[in-house]
C-alpha distance (Angstrom), angle and dihedral (degrees) to the residues before:
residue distance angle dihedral
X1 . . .
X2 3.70 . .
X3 3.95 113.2 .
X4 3.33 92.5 -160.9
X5 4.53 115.3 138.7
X6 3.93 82.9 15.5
X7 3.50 112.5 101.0
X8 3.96 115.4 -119.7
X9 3.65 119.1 -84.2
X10 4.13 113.1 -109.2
X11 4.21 108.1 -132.2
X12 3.67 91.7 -134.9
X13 4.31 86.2 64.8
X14 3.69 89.0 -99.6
X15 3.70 133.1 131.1
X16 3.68 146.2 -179.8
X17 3.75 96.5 45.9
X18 3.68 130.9 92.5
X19 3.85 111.6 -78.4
X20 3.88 87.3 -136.2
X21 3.78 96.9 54.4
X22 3.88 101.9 -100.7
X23 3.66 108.2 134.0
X24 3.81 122.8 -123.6
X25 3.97 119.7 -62.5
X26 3.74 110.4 -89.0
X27 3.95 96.9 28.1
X28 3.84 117.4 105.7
X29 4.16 111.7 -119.7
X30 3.85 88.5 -129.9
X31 3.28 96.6 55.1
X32 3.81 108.1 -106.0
X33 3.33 124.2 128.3
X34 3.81 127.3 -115.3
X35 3.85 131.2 -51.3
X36 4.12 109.1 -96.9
X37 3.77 95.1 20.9
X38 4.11 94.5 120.8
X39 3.73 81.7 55.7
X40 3.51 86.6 -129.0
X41 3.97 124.4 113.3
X42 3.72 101.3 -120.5
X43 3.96 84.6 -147.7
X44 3.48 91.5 59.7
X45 4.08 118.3 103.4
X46 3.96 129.4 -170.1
X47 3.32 106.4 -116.7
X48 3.89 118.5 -147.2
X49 3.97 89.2 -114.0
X50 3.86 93.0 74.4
X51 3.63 104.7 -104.5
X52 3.74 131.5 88.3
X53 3.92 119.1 -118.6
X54 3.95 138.3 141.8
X55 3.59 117.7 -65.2
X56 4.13 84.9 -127.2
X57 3.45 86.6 71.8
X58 3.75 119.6 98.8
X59 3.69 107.3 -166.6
X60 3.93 114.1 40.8
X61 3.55 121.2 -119.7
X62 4.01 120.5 -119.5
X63 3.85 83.6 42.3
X64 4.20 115.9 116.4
X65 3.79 100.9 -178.0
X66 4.20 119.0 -135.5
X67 3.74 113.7 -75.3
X68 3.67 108.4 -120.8
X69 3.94 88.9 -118.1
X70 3.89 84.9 62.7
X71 3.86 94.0 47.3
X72 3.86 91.3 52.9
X73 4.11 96.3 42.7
X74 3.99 80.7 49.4
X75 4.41 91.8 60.3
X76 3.65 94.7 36.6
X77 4.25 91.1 55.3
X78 4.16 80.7 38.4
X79 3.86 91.5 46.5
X80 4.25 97.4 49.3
X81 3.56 86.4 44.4
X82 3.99 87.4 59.9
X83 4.00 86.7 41.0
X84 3.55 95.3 55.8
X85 4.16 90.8 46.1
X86 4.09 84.9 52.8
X87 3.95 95.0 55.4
X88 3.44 99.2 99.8
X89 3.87 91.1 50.2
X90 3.75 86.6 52.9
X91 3.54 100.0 56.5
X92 3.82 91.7 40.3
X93 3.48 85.2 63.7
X94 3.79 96.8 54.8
X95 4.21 82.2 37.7
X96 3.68 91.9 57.2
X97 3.94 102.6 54.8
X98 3.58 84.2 67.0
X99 3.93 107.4 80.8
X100 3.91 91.1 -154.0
X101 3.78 98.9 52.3
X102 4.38 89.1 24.8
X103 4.23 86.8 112.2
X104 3.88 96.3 50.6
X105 4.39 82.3 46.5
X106 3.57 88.2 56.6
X107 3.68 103.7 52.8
X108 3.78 90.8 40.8
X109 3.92 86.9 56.7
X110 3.39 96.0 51.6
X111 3.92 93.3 48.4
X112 3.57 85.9 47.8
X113 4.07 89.7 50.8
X114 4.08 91.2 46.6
X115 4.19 93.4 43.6
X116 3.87 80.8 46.6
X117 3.60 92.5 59.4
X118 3.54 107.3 29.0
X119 3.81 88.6 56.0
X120 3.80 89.6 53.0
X121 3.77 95.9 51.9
X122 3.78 89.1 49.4
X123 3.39 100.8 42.6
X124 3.50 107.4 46.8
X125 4.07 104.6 6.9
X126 3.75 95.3 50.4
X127 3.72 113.0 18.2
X128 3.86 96.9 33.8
X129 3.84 90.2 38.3
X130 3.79 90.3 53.0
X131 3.48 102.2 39.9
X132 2.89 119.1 15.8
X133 3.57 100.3 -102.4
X134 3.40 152.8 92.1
X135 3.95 130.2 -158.0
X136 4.29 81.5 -102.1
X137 3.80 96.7 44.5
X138 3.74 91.0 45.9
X139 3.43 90.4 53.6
X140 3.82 99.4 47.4
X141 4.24 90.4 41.1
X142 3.87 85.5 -112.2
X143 4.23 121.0 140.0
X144 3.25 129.3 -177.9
X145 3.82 124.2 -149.9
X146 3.50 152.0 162.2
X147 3.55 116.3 -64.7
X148 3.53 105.7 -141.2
X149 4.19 93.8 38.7
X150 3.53 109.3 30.7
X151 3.86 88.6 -122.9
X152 3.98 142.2 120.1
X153 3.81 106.2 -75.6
X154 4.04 93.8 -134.0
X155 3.81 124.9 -117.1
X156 3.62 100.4 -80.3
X157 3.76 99.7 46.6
X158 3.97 85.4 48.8
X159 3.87 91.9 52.0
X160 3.79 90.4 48.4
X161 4.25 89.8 49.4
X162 3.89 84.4 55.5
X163 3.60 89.9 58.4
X164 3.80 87.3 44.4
X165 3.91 87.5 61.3
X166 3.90 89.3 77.0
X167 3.48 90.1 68.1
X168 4.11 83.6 56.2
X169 3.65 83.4 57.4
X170 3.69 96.8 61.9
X171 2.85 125.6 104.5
X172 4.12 106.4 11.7
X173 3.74 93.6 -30.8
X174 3.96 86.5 -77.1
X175 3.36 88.1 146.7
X176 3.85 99.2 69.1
X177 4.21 89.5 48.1
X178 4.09 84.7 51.9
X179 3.78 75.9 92.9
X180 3.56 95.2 62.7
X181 4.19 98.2 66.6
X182 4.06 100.5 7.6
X183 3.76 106.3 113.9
X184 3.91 94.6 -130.7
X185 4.09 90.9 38.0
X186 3.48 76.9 -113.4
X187 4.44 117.3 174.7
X188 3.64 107.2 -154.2
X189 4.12 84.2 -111.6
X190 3.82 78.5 60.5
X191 3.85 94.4 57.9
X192 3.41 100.4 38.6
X193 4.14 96.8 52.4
X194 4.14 90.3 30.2
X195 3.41 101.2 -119.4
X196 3.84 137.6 142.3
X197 3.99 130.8 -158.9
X198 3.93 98.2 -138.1
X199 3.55 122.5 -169.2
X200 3.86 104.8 -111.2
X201 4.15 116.8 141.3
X202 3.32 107.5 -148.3
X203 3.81 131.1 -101.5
């Protein structure tokens, strides 16, 4: 009897597959099964922002960058915090033009100097270093992080963006109102360390 529409017997008793050895059409000859059935893109990456996107992307989605408004409400609350640390040194001035009361200016000056400091290292070295923010940004629900990872920048690397900021002072301070048409609301201290102030209240 003709065999012809029935597919060809297999020796070994079985049928249905190919009598060469090639498995069926649509099944992958090392055993795994079809592209896309995680339901996952395998190009895809988590990104350290919280939401998933292509690694060819450069800003991560789910990420709204601090307003500029934000950014400067964050230094001034920094900046009177730094103020009120320097008192002392202020009134030891005024102290110390008076030779009678000159040794009492002194010491106040220097306490002012070392509150000054200390305050500065703590504020922005350490806290904003670690965290992500500083007394201001916590207050305004501002963080800023690496670029590239979405995390705290450590103390050093935040010490050395400080220094960076004289470069937004130059020339006319345009540097700190980059912000206010740079896609990123990017300074140029920004740029050059990588980092981002991301909107991100704190909780």
């Amino acid at each position: 009897m003709s065999n012809y529409g029935n597919p060809p017997s297999d020796p070994s008793g079985q049928t249905g597959q190919d009598p060469y050895g090639q498995p069926p059409a649509g099944q992958d000859p090392y055993g795994q099964p079809p592209q896309g059935s995680y339901g996952q893109d395998p190009y895809a990456q988590q990104n350290p922002y919280g939401a998933q996107q292509p690694a060819a992307y450069g800003v991560p989605q789910g990420v709204t960058f601090a307003h500029w408004g934000k950014r400067v409400g964050a230094t001034v609350i920094d900046g009177l915090i730094l103020l009120a640390a320097y008192i002392p040194a202020l009134i030891g001035a005024g102290l110390s033009s008076d030779p009678g009361t000159s040794g009492i200016g002194s010491v106040l000056t220097l306490i002012g100097l070392v509150l000054y400091i200390g305050v500065f290292i703590w504020n922005v070295c350490i806290k904003q270093g670690g965290t992500g923010y500083s007394v201001g940004k916590g207050v305004m629900g501002i963080k800023l992080v690496k670029a590239e990872t979405g995390q705290p920048i450590g103390g050093g690397m935040s010490f050395v963006r400080q220094l960076a900021h004289i470069l937004d002072g130059l020339p006319c301070y345009l540097g700190f109102l980059w912000p206010l048409w740079d896609a990123k609301r990017q300074t140029f201290a920004d740029k050059i360390i990588g980092t981002y102030v991301i909107d991100q209240p704190k909780g």
